[in-house]
C-alpha positions as CSV (number, residue, x, y, z in Angstrom):
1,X,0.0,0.0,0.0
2,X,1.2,3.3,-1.2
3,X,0.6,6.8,0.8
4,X,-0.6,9.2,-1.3
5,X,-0.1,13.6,-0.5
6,X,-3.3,15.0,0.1
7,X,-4.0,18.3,-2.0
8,X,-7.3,19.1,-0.1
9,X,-7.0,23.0,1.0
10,X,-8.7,21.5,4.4
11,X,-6.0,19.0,4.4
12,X,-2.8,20.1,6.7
13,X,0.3,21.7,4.1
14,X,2.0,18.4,3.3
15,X,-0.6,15.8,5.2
16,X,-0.6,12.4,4.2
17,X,-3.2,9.4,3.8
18,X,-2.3,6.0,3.6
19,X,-3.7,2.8,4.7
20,X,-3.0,3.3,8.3
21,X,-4.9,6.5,9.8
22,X,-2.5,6.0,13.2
23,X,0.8,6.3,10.9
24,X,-0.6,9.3,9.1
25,X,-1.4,11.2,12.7
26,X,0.8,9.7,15.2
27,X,4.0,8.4,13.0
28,X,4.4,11.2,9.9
29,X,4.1,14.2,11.4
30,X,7.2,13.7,14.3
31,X,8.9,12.1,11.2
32,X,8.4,15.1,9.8
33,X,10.4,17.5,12.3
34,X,13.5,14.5,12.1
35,X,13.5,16.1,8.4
36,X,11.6,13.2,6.5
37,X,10.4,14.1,3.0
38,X,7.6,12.2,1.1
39,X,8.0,12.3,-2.8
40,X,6.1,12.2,-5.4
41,X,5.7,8.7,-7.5
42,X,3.7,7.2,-9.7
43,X,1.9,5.2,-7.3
44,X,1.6,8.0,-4.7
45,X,4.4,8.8,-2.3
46,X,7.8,7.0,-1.1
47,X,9.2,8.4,2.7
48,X,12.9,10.1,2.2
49,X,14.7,10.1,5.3
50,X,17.2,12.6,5.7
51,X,19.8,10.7,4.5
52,X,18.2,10.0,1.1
53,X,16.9,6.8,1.8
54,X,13.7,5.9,-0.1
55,X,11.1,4.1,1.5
56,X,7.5,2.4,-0.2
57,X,5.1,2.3,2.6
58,X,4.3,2.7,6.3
59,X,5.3,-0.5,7.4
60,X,8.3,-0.2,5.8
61,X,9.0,2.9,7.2
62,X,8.6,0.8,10.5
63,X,10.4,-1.3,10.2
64,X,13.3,0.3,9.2
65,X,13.1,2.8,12.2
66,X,13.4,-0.5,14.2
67,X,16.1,-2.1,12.0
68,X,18.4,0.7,10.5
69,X,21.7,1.0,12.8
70,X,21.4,5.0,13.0
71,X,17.8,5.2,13.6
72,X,16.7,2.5,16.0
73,X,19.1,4.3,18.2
74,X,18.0,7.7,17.4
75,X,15.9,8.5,20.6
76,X,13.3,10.7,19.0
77,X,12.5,7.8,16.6
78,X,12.2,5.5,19.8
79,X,9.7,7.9,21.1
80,X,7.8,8.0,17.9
81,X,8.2,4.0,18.0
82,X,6.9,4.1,21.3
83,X,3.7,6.4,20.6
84,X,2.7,4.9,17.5
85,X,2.7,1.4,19.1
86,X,0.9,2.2,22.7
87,X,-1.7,3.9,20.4
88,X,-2.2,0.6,18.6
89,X,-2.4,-0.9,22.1
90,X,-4.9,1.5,23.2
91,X,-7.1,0.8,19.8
92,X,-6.9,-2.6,20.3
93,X,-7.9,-2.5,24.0
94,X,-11.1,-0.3,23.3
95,X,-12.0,-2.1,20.5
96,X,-12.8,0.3,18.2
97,X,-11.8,2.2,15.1
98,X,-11.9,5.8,16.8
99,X,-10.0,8.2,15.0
100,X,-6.5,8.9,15.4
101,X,-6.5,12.1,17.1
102,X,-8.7,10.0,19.8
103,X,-6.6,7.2,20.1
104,X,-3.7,9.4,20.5
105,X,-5.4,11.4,23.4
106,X,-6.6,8.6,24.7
107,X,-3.0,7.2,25.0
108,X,-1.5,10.4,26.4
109,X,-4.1,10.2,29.3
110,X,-3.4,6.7,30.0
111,X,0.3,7.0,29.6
112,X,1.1,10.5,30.7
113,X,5.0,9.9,30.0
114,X,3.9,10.2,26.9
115,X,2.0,13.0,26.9
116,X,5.8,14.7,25.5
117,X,6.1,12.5,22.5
């Protein structure tokens, strides 16, 4: 699944939707502020990290966060790790599609040491 750049004017300057709402809110935007890029491609986006690696999908993007010797030991990707996957915890535990922006505020108020993520 590709992410594709929303060109909405009610859509956020550079927003993105993909297959997984929670990336889109709780993962791109801090990726974002690290300097990620997303790029145009025939079948919507690709992430760029600052280094000019290219990435396909959400998942991917992940993963690499988790895998890649610079970034899994990068402490604001932990953090965004660390969100992104209490959030899914939270979704899971109030069974429920809610939207992000819920999800995430129900996290912070469950897990206030997150609350600065």
């Amino acid at each position: 699944f590709r992410a594709k750049l929303n060109s909405s004017p009610s859509q956020q300057k550079g927003s993105i939707s993909t297959s997984d709402p929670l990336f889109d809110r709780v993962v791109w935007p801090r990726l974002k502020l690290l300097q990620w890029t997303c790029l145009p491609h025939i079948d919507g986006v690709v992430f760029q990290t600052p280094e000019g690696i290219e990435i396909q999908n959400p998942s991917d993007v992940l993963q690499f966060l988790t895998m890649d010797p610079t970034w899994r030991l990068n402490p604001k990707a932990l953090c965004i790790l660390d969100m992104y996957q209490n959030c899914q915890r939270v979704q899971d535990m109030i069974c429920t599609q809610s939207d992000p922006a819920s999800i995430e505020k129900r996290t912070k108020h469950l897990m206030p040491a997150l609350a600065t993520y």
